[in-house]
C-alpha positions in Angstrom: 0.0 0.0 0.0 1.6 3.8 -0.6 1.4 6.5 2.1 -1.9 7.3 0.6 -4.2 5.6 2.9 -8.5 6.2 3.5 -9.9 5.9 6.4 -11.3 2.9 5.6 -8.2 1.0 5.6 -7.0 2.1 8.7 -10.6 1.2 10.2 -9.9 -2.4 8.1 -7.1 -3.0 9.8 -7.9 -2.2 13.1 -10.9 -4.2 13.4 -8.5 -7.3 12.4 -5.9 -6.6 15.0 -8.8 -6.3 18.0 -10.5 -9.1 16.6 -7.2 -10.8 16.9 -6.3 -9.4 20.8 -9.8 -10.3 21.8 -9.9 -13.5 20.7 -6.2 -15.1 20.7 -4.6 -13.1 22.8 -6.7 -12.0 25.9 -8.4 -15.6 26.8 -4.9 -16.9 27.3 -3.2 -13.6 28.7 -3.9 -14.1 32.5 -1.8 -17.8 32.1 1.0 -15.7 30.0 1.3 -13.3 33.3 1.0 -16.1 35.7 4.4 -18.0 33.5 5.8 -14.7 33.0 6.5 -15.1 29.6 4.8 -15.0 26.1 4.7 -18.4 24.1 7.6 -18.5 21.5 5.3 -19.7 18.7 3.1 -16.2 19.4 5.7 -14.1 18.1 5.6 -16.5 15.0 1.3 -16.4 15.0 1.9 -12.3 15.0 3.5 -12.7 11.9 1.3 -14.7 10.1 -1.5 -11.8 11.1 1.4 -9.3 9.5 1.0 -7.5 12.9 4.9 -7.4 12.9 6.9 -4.3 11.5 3.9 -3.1 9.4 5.7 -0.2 7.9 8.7 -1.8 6.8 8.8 -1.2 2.8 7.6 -4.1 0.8 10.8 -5.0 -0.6 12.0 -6.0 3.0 9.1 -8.3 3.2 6.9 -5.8 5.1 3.8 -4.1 4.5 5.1 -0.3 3.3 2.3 0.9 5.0 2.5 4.6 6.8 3.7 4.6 10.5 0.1 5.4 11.5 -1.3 1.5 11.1 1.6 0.0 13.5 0.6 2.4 16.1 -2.9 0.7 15.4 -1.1 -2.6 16.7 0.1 -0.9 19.5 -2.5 0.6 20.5 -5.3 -2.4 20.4 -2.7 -4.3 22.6 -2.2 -1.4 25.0 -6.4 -1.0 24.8 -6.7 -4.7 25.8 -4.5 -4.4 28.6 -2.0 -6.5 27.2 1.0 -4.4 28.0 3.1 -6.9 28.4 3.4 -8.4 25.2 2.5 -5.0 23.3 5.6 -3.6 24.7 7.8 -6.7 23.4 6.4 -6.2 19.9 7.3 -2.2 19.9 10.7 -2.9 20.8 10.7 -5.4 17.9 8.9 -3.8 15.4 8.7 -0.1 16.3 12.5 0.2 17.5 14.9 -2.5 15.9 13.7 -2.7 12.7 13.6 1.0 12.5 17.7 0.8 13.8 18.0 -1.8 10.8 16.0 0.2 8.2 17.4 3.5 8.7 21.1 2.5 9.6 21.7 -0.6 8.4 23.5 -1.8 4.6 21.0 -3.5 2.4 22.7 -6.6 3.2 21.9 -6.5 6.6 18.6 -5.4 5.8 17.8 -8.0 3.3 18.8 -10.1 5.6 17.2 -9.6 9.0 13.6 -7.9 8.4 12.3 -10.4 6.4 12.9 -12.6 9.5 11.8 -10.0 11.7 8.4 -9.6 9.6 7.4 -13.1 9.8 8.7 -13.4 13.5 11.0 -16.0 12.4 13.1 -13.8 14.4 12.5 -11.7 17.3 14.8 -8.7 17.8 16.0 -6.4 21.2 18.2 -3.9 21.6 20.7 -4.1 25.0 21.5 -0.6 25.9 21.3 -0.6 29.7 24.3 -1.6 31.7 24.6 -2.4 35.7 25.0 1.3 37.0 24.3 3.2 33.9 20.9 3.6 33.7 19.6 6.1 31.6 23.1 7.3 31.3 24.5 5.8 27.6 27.6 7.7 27.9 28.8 5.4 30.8 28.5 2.8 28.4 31.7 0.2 29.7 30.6 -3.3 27.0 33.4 -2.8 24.2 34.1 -4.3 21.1 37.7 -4.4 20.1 38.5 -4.8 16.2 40.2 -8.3 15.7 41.4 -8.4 12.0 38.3 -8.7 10.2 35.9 -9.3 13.2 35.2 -7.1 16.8 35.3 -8.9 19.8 32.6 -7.8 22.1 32.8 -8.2 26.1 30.4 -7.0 28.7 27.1 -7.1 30.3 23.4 -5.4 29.9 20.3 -5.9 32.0 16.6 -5.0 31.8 16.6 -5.8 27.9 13.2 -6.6 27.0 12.5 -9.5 24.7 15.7 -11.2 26.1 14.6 -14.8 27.0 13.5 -15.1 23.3 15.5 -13.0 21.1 17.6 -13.8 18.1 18.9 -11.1 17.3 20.0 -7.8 19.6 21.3 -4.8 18.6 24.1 -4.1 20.8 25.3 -0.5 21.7 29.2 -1.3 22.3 32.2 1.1 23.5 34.2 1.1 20.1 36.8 4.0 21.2 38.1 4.1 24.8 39.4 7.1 24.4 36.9 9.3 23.0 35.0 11.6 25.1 31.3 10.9 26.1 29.1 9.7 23.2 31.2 9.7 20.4 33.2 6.6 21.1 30.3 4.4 20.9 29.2 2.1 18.0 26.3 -0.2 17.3 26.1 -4.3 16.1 24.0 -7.2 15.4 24.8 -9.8 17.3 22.5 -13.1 16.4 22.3 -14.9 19.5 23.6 -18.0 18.7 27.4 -16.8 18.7 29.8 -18.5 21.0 30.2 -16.0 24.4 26.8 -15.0 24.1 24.6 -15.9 27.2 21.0 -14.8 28.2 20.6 -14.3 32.3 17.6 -14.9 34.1 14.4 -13.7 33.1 13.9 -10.6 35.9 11.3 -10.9 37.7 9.2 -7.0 37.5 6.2 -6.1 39.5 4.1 -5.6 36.7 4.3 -6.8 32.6 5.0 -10.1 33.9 4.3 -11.4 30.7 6.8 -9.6 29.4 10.3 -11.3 29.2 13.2 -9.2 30.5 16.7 -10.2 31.1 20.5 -9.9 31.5 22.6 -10.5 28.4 26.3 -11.3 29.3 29.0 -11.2 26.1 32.6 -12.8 26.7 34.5 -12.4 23.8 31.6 -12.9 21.3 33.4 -12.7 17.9 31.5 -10.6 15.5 32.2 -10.2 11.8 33.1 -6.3 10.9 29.7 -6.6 8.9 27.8 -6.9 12.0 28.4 -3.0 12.7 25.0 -1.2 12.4 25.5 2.6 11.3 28.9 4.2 10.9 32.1 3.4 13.8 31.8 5.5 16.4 28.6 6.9 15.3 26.3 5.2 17.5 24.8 7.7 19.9 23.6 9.6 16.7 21.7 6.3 15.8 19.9 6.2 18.5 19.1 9.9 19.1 17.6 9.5 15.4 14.9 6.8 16.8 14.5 8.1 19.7 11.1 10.0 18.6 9.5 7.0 17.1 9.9 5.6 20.3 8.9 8.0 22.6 5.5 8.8 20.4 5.4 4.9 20.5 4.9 4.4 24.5 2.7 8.1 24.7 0.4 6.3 22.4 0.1 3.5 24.1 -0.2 5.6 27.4 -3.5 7.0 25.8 -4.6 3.4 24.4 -4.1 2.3 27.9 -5.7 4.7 29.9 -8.8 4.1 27.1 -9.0 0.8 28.3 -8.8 1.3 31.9 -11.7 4.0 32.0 -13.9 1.4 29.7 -13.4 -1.6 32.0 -14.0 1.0 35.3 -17.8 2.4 33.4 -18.4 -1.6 33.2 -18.0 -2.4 36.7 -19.5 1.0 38.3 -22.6 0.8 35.9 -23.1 -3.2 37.7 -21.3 -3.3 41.2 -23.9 -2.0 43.6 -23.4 -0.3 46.8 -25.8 0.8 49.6 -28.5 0.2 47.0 -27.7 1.6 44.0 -25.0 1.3 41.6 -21.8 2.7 42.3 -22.3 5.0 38.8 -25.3 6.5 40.7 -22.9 8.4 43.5 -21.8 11.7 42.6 -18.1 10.7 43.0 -17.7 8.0 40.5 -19.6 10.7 37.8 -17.0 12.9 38.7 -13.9 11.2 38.7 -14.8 9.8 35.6 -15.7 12.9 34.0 -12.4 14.3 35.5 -10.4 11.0 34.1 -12.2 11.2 30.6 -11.4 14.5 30.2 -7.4 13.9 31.1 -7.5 11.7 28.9 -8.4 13.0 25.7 -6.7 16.2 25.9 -3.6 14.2 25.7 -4.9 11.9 23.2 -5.4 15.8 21.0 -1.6 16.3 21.8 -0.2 12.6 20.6 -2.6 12.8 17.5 -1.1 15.7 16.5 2.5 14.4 16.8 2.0 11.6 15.3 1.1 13.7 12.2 3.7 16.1 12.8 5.6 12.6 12.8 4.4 11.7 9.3 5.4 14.7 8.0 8.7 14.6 9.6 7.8 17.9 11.5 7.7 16.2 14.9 10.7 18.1 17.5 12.6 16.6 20.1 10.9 18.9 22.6 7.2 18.2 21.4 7.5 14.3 21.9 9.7 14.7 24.6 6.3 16.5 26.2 3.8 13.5 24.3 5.7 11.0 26.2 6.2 12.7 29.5 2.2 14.3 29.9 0.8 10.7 28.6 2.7 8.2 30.6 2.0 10.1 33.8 -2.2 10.8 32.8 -1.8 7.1 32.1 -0.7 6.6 36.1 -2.8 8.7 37.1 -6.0 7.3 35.4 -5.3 4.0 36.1 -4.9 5.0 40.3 -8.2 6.6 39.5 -10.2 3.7 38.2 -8.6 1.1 40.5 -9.9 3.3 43.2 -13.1 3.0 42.1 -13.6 -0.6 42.2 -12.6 -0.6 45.9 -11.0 -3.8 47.8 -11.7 -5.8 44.7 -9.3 -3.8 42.6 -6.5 -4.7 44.7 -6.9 -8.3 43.3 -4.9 -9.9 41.2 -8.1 -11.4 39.5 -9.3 -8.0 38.5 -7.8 -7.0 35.0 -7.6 -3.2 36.7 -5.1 -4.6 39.2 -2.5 -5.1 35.9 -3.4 -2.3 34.5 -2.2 -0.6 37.5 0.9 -2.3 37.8 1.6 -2.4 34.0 1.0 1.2 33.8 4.4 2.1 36.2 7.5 1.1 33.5 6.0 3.6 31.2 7.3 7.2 33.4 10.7 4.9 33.1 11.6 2.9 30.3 12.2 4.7 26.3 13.6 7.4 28.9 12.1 8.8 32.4 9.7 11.7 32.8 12.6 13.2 34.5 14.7 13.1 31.9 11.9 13.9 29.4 11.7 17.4 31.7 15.5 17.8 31.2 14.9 17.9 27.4 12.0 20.2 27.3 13.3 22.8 29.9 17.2 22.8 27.2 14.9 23.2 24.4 13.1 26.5 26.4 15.8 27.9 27.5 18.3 27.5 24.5 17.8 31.1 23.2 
């Protein structure tokens, strides 16, 4: 399809992906949390569906339709309070293959989305070190060149999609001497290379679906192929993706907080307290009209970035505020609702309970509000 699109399609195509979610994916999502982790074979079910890396062009095996449709997969998931998974496939689909796409030789790109489309292979990205953080400049994994290959040693942690990944793009100290950022250098590393070795899947307290883990490399041998971008250019790489993925998680903030306030107007409208429903008390109308409104004045702000996004308009500074003002009205919305439904939303039975918990890595992963705040307040004050 071109980046002409009617509205039709897009209503097309979301219609399959909920149909999808409601009837694949949430029946079995409660015994996915409970396991803390996704089924390998889903990943390869998502591809069948062509719910994986939507707007990759065609002649990487994708769809080469516009960004807008893959935040339609993100956002049913989000919706369906499937975080946990929804978040794997961004990484994957949303983040990665973007890195591949947009930095990557057409070798490497012939060779890994096609893969990645049909979830033949699942991609991650290990960024995060033991005492870094957010902090990329403290970067300490290195990769040494080696005659015609780079020998890569060090650890990461919190990578998501780490139990079943095959491929991660690994951000890798390439200069010691260089100062900061500009020392550090990106590559694919297939996971099936000697020295590789996956840690434990981390246990969170919420997306317990979601498999997260420790990545340790000890002199993992990688052909000088592997490299993804230019030597010593990787900071710019990711500062390049970084608004794809930022708009990414504020949309599914919004998505999320969608859900949450449907599945709250449900049980209010039925639960029934000192003889009338709890929708009756003047409270719930108000905290719902209060939440409601929260929430679509953000969802007004990430619509228009994600056109500004389209149009390659989209600022640092503008989704630096998407992602910061969505991801904490998601929080916020979601403490709201599970208020509402009393004692019982503090079980774990009640889909509102993992909505609540699910909803707290958002102010921290793909960069935290704080640091979000740092970004907008430079981009104020730089005249």
């Amino acid at each position: 399809m071109s980046q002409v699109y009617e509205q039709s399609d897009l209503d097309l195509f979301r219609d399959n992906v909920r149909r999808y979610v409601e009837t694949e994916v949430v029946p079995k999502y409660e015994q996915w949390d409970k396991d803390a982790i996704i089924p390998r074979e889903v990943w390869n079910q998502l591809g069948d569906q062509g719910f994986l890396c939507v707007d990759i062009p065609e002649e990487y095996g994708g769809c080469g339709v516009p960004f807008r449709f893959s935040m339609i997969v993100a956002e049913e998931f989000a919706r369906a309070n499937c975080m946990g998974l929804g978040g794997g496939m961004a990484v994957h689909s949303d983040i990665v293959a973007h890195y591949i796409l947009h930095a990557g030789t057409e070798e490497q790109k012939h060779h890994y989305l096609p893969k990645m489309v049909s979830g033949v292979q699942v991609g991650a990205i290990a960024m995060t070190e033991p005492g870094t953080g957010s902090d990329l400049q403290g970067v300490r994994t290195h990769a040494k060149l080696d005659g015609d290959e780079y020998v890569i040693n060090g650890s990461k942690t919190f990578i998501s999609n780490g139990q079943h990944c095959d491929l991660v793009v690994v951000v890798a100290r390439t200069d010691p001497d260089a100062p900061g950022s500009r020392g550090i250098s990106l590559f694919i590393v297939d996971c099936d290379l000697p020295g590789f070795e996956r840690g434990r899947n981390l246990e969170k307290i919420g997306c317990h679906a979601a498999d997260t883990s420790e990545m340790f490399f000890q002199d993992v041998r990688v052909p000088t192929s592997a490299l993804l971008g230019p030597l010593n250019g990787g900071f710019g790489v990711l500062m390049n993706e970084l608004r794809r993925e930022r708009l990414s998680l504020a949309v599914c903030g919004v998505a999320a907080a969608e859900g949450a306030i449907a599945m709250t107007v449900d049980y209010v409208k039925e639960r029934r307290a000192f003889g009338k429903a709890i929708a009756d008390f003047q409270n719930t109308r108000f905290k719902l009209a209060e939440m409601q409104t929260d929430l679509r004045i953000n969802k007004a702000f990430v619509n228009e970035c994600v056109n500004r996004f389209e149009t390659d308009e989209l600022d640092v500074a503008s989704v630096s505020m998407a992602k910061l003002a969505s991801t904490e009205m998601q929080g916020r919305v979601v403490d709201g609702c599970l208020q509402l439904f009393g004692g019982y939303g503090y079980m774990v039975e009640y889909p509102i309970a993992r909505a609540f918990v699910d909803a707290r890595v958002q102010r921290i992963y793909g960069g935290t509000s704080e640091i979000m705040k740092e970004l907008i307040s430079r981009d104020i004050l730089k005249s």
